[in-house]
N, C-alpha and C positions, 0 to 999 in steps of 0.2 A: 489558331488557338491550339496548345498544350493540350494532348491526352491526358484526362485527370489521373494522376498516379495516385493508387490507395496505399499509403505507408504503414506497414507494421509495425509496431513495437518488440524487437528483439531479444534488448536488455529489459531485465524483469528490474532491475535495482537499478534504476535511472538517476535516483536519489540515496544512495546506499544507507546514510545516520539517520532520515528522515524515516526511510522504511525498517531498519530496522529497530528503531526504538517504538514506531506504533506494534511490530512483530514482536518483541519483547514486551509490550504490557499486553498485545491479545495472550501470551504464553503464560502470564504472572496472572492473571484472572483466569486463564485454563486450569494452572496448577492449584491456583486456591482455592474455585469451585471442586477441582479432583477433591484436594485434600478435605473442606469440608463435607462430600460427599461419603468418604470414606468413616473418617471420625464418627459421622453420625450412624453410617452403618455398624460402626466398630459397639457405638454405643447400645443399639436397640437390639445388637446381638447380642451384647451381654445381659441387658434387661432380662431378655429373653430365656437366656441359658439358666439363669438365676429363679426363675419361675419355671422350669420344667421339671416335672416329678419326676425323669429317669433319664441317663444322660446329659443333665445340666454340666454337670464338672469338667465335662471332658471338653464339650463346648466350647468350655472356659480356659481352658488349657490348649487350644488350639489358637484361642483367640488373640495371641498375644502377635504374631508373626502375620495373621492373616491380612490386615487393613494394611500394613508395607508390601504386604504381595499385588493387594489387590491396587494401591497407587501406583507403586512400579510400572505394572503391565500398563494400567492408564496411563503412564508418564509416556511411555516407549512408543506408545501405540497414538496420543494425541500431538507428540514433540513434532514429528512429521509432516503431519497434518495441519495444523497451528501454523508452521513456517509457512506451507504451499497457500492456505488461502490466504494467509496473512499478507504474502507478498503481491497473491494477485490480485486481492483486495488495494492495497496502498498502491500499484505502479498507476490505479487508475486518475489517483492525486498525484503524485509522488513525478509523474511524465508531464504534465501540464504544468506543472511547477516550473517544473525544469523549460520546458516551450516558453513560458512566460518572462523566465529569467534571460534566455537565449533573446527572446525576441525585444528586449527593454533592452540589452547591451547592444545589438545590432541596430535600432532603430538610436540610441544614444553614439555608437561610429558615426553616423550617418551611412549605416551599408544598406540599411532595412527601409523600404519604400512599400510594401506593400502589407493586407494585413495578419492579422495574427492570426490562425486557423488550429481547431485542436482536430484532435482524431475523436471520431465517430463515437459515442460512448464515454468519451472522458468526462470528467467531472471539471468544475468551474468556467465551463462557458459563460455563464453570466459575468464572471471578471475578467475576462477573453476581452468581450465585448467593450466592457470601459474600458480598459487597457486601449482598445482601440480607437475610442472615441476620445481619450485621452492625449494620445500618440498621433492625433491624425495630421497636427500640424505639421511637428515634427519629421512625419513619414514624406509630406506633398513638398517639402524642400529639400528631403534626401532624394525626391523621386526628379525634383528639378536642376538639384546641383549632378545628377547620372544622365538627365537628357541628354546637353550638349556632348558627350563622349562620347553616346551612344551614336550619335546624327554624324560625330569626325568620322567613327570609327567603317558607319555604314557607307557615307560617301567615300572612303579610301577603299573600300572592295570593289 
């Protein structure tokens, strides 16, 4: 019997359109939450300024530039961030997709006899499994039509 090899995942974008469009709306509900974050502080700062008996004015005259400074820095500082989980987040769908896909075109060659296996941690092992319960006919005739070759190839050594 085979030393079980434990396989890594390398490539972070196994799926590149898949991942990065879930990475694009985590980044589109980052920057919206930003921006309605800001807004509202832009707001309760003016409130604010507006009701202080010394020093309101100036407040207010600061206030016009500060809520673009304050999203900016947010934008620069979470753009980064947003990508890196975003992507480690999706490769953990986004690679067993890809397995899934891999092993329905191999078991449809007839090259794929055995069964479908994800890595440690992935997500959609429960459709792993019917895939394989699905597949299973399919695989014991690729696995029958590779016997005999196997049994020529052993008897000519």
């Amino acid at each position: 019997m085979a030393p079980k090899t434990r396989y890594r995942r390398r490539i972070k974008l196994i799926k590149p359109s898949l991942q990065l469009r879930l990475v694009g709306i985590f980044f589109g509900l980052t920057c919206l939450g930003g921006l309605i974050q800001v807004l509202h502080l832009a707001m309760r700062l003016s409130q604010l300024a507006s009701s202080m008996p010394e020093g309101g004015n100036y407040l207010l005259m600061q206030l016009p530039g500060l809520p673009l400074e304050i999203f900016l820095v947010s934008f620069f500082l979470l753009l980064p961030l947003t990508m890196v989980v975003g992507v480690m987040c999706t490769f953990r769908i986004a690679g067993p997709l890809y397995r899934l896909e891999k092993f329905m075109r191999e078991v449809q060659d007839g090259s794929q006899s055995e069964e479908c296996r994800l890595r440690k941690g992935d997500q959609l092992k429960e459709l792993c499994g019917l895939v394989n319960n699905v597949t299973a006919e399919a695989r014991a005739r690729n696995a029958q039509r590779s016997e005999p070759g196997e049994q020529r190839e052993s008897s000519a050594a």
